[in-house]
C-alpha positions in Angstrom: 0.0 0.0 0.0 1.1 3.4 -1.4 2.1 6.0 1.3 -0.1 8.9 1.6 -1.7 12.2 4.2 -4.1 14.6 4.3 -7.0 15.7 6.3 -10.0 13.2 7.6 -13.4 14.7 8.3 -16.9 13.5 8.4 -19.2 14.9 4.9 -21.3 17.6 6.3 -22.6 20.7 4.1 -19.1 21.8 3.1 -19.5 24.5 0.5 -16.7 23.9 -2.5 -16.3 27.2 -3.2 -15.8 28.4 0.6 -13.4 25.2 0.8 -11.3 25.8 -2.2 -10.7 29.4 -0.6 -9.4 28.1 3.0 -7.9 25.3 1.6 -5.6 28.2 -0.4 -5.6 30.0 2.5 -4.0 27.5 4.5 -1.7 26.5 1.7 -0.2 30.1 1.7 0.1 30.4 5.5 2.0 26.6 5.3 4.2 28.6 2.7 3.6 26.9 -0.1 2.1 28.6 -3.5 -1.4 27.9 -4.4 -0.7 29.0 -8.2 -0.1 25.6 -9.3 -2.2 23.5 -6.9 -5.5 22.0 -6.8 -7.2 20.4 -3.9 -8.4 16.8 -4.4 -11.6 15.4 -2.6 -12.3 11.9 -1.8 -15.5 10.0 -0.4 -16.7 7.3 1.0 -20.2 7.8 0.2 -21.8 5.5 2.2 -19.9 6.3 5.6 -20.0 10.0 5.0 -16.2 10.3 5.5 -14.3 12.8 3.3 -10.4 13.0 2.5 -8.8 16.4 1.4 -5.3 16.2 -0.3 -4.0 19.0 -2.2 -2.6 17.7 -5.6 0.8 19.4 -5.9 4.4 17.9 -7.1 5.5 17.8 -3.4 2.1 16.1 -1.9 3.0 12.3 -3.6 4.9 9.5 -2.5 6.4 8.8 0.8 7.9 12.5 0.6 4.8 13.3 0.0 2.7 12.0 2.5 5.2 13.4 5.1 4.7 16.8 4.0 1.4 16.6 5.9 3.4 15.9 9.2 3.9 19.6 10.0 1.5 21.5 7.8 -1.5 21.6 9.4 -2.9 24.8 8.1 -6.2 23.6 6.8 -7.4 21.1 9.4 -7.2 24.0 11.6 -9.2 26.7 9.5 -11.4 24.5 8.0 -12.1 23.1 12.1 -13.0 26.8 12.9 -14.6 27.6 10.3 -17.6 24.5 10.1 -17.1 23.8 13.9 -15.9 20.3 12.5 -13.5 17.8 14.4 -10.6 17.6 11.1 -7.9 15.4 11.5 -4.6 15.5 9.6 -2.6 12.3 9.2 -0.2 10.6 7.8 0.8 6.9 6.7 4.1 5.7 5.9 3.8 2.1 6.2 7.3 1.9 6.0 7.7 4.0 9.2 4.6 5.4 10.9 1.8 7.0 11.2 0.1 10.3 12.7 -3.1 11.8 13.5 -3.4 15.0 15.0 -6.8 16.1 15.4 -8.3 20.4 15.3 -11.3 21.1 16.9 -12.6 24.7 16.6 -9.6 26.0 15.1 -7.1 24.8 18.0 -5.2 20.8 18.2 -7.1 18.8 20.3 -5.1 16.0 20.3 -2.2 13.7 18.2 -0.3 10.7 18.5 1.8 9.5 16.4 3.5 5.5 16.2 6.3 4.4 14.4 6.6 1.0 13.4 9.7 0.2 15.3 8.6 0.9 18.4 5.5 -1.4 18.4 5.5 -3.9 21.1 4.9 -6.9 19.4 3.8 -10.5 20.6 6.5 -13.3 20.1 6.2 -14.4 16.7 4.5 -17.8 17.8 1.5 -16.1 19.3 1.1 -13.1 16.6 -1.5 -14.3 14.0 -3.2 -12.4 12.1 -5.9 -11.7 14.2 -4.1 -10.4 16.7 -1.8 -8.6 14.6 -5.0 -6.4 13.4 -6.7 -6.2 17.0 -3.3 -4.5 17.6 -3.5 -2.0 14.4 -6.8 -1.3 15.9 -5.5 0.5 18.7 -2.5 2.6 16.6 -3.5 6.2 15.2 -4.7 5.3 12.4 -7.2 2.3 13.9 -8.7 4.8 16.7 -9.3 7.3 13.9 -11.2 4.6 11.8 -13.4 3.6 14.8 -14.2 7.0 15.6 -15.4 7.3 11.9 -17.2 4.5 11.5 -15.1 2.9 9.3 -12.9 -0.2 8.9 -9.0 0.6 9.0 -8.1 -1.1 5.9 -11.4 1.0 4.1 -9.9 4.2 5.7 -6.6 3.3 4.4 -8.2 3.3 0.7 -9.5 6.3 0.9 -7.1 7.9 -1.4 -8.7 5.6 -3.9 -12.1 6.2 -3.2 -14.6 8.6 -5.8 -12.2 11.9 -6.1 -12.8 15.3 -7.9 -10.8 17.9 -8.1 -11.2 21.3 -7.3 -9.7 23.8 -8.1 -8.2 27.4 -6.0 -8.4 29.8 -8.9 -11.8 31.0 -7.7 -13.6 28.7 -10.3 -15.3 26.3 -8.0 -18.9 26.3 -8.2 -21.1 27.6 -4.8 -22.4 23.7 -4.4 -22.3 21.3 -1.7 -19.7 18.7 -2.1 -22.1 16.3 -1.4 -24.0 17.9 -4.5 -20.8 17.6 -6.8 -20.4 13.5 -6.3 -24.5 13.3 -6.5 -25.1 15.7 -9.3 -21.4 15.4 -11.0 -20.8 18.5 -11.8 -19.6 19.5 -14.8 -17.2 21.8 -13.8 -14.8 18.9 -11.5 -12.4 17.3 -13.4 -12.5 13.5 -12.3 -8.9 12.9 -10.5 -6.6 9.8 -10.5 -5.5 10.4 -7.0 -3.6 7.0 -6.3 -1.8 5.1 -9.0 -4.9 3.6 -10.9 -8.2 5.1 -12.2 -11.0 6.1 -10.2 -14.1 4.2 -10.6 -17.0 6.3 -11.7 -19.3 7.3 -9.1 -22.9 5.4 -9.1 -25.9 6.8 -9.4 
């Protein structure tokens, strides 16, 4: 599995205009430059859980999915500005993962694991039951059951339905909810992960 970040939230009302705004907001006060970015919206439909990832040359890969250790900017304004709970994370499955959860514009709460320092049965009595029961209780694991959604589903997200929107003030005033519903013309469908997205059922 492909390393990858971004910001967890649960699908409310989220307006795609007002998001593509923050979410260029945030990328300037992270110092990065919006120009030649786009964000990238996945869902999980049916358990109302939404991904945001900005597509940008520095946001793939393992690099990539680091970059959302330390910038944080848009979990934070988009927490304040809905009154959601937004988490940003990361997954290196080479080497860790984060969570580190805004609430109202401020961090209420993070952990972060790193593989090597996972106390692990002896090998005799770590099947793989056990091994996910332990997964379960890792960043990523708590995160899914606070969601409402398996860990290996969560993990996929980057390869759920995605469009992309875009920060150049061309983003219609609709629901994102709306957009994957409706498909909106305006979205470009997105390859977020390394194969095609599947098209989104009526």
């Amino acid at each position: 599995m492909e390393a990858h970040g971004g910001y967890l939230c649960r699908l409310e009302e989220l307006d795609a205009h007002a998001l593509a705004d923050l979410a260029k907001q945030a990328l300037i006060e992270d110092g990065a430059d919006p120009s030649d970015c786009s964000l990238l919206v996945s869902v999980l439909l049916k358990r109302r859980v939404v991904r945001l990832a900005y597509d940008a040359p520095y946001t793939y890969g393992k690099k990539g999915a680091r970059w959302y250790e330390r910038h944080h900017a848009l979990a934070r304004l988009l927490s304040e500005s809905t009154g959601l709970t937004v988490h940003a994370y990361v997954f290196d499955p080479d080497e860790l993962e984060q969570v580190t959860g805004y609430g109202a514009g401020r961090k209420v709460g993070g952990e972060t694991m790193r593989y090597e320092d996972a106390e692990l049965p002896d090998d005799e009595d770590l099947d793989d039951f056990t091994f996910e029961r332990m997964k379960a209780r890792w960043p990523l694991g708590h995160l899914a059951k606070v969601l409402g959604v398996p860990r290996e589903e969560l993990l996929r997200i980057p390869r759920a339905d995605t469009v992309l929107v875009e920060l150049d003030g061309s983003a219609p005033r609709r629901s994102i909810a709306e957009l994957f519903l409706d498909r909106v013309p305006s979205f470009r469908r997105a390859r977020p992960a390394a194969e095609a997205v599947e098209p989104v059922e009526d």
